[in-house]
N, C-alpha and C positions, 0 to 999 in steps of 0.2 A: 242577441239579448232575448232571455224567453219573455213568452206573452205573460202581462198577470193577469191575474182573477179578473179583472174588467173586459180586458182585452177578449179574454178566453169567453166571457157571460156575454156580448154584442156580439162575438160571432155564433153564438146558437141562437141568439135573436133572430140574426138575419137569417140563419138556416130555417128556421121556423118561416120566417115570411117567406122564406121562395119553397116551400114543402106546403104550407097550409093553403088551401083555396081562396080563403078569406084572410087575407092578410090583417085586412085593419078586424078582424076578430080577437085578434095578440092581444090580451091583458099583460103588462106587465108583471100585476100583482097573481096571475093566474101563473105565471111560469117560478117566479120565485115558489110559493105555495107548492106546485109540483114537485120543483124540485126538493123542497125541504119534507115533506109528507113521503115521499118514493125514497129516501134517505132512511127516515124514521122506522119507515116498514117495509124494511129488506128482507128482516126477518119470514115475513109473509110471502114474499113474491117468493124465497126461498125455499120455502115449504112444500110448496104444491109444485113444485120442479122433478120430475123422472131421477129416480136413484144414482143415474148414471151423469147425473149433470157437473158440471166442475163450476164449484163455488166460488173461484178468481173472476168468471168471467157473466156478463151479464146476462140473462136469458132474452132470447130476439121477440117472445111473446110473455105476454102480460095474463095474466086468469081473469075471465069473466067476474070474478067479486073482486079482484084488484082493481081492473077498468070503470066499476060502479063505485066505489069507492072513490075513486080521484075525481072522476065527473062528477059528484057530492058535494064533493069537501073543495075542487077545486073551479066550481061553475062552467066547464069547458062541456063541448061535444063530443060524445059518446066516440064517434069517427075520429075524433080531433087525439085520442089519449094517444093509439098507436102510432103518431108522428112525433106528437111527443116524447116516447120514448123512446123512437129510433135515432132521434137526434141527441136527446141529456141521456141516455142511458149511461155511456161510461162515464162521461162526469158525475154521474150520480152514482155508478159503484164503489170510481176510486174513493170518492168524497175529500178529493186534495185539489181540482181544479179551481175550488171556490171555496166558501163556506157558509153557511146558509143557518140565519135563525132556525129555530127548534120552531117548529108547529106544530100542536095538537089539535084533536080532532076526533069529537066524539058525536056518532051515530048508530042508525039502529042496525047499519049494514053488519056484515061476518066481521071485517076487517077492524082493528084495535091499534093504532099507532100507539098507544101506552102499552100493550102486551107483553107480557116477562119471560124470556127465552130465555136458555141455558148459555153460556158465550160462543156457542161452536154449533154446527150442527153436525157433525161429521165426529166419528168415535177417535179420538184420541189416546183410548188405552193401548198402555206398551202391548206388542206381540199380536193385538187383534189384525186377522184377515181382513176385517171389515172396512175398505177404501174408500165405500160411496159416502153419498148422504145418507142421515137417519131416514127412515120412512116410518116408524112410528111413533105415533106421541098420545100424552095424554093432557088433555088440560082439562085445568077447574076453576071456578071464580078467585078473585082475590082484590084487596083492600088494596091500593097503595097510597101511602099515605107520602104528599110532597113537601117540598118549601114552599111556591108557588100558587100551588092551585089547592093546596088543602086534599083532604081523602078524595081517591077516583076507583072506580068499581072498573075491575077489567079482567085480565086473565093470565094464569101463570102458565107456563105450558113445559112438559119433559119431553125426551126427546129416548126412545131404548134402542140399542143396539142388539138384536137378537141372534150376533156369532157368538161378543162376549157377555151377554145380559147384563150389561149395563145403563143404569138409567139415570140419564144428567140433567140436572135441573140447573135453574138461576145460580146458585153459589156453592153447590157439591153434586158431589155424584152418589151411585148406593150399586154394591154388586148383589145383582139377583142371581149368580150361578150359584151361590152357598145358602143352604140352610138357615131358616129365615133369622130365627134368634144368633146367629150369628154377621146379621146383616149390620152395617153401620154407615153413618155416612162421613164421605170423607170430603173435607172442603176445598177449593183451590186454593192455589200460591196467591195471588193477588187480591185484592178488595175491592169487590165491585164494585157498581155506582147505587145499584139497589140491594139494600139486604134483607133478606128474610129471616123475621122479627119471632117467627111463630105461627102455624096453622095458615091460615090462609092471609096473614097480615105480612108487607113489603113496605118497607120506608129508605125512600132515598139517604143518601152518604150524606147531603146537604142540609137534612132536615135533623140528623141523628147528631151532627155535630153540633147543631146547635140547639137542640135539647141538653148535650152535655156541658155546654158553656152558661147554661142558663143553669144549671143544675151547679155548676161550680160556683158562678155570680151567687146564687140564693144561698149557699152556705157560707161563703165569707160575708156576706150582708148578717148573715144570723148572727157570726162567728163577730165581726165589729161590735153589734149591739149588747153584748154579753161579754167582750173581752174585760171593760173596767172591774166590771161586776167579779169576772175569776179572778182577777189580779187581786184585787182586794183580800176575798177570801184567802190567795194565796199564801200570803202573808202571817196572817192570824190564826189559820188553821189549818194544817196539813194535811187532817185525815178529811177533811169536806172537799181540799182539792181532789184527792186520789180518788175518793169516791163519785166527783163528780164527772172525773176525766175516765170511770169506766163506764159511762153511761150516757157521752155523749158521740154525735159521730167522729169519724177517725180525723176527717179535716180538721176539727175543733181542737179532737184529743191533740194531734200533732203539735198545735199552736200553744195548746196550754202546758202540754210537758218542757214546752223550751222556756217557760215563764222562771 
């Protein structure tokens, strides 16, 4: 019978308390935290990894602004980060052993667990040479606007391939081998979780749907309040309906031309 998620999350308890000095140091609420924050910012730990690093598998050290960021964010000792990763590392790459609340976490350190990364870091164009990871990138401020927590200042970042100059961002990509006015961007197959809205603004899939269900509600509420009122007209006078139904929105028109 496999172990589940409980089963699997006590035994790196216990690995922690016979790896740690200070056993009863173990916050509970400090290990969950890790783990859900070291999840969040993969993208980071990934970054700053040698060209030649293979992205299935976890790296055995952590970056000097990775290590001050968790000690931050998750009240442990400096000493304390590197056992902690050697023990959740691969539960926290595959991110299937368990599953862990979302944490954010904002400070004045480098590190950004809201940060907007492209879905890959590694070139996925047909026919490129290029196997490793990206090694260059650019990043610039950006908006994102949530369901949750309202607008957050963070950062969007690209990532270029400089065999085949391409450069992939959050939700397309854009080829820089061809002459610029012939550049465009081309978007993925799938629909991200965040979309970019325009310039430096990113609003989550969650927040954007329900702008559009609020934007539906508001016009049938209009579209009630004024239906008696067309009908009426309807009846009486045909050219005040037609003229009325090309001057109002199309949800309305739709309603009124079936009258």
């Amino acid at each position: 019978m496999p172990a589940t998620p409980d089963d699997l999350f006590q035994q790196h308890l216990e690995h922690l308390k016979d790896a740690l000095p200070d056993a009863s140091s173990i916050s509970l609420a400090a290990v969950l935290r890790f783990i859900s924050l070291a999840e969040q910012i993969k993208n980071d730990i990934i970054l700053v990894q040698l060209g030649n690093y293979n992205l299935s598998f976890p790296p055995n050290h952590l970056s000097p602004a990775i290590i001050k960021f968790l000690v931050a964010s998750c009240n442990i000792s400096e000493v304390d980060v590197p056992i902690y990763w050697s023990i959740l590392k691969v539960a926290i790459w595959t991110s299937t052993s368990f599953s862990m609340p979302n944490t954010h976490c904002r400070s004045n350190l480098v590190v950004d667990s809201d940060a907007i990364y492209p879905p890959h870091q590694t070139c996925l164009t047909a026919g490129c040479l290029n196997h490793k990871k990206l090694m260059e990138t650019s990043q610039r401020p950006a908006i994102l606007y949530t369901l949750s927590r309202g607008p957050i200042a963070t950062y969007s970042l690209g990532l270029y391939c400089d065999a085949c100059h391409m450069s992939f961002h959050n939700a397309y990509y854009v080829n820089y081998g061809v002459v610029k006015h012939d550049r465009m961007r081309t978007y993925y197959g799938n629909v991200p979780s965040i979309l970019h809205v325009g310039g430096h603004q990113y609003v989550e899939v969650d927040l954007a749907c329900l702008w559009r269900m609020q934007s539906v509600l508001a016009w049938y509420v209009i579209l009630m309040r004024h239906l008696p009122h067309i009908c009426r007209k309807s009846f009486v006078c045909p050219t005040y309906n037609a003229k009325y139904i090309s001057t109002v929105h199309p949800f309305e028109r739709l309603s009124v031309s079936h009258n």
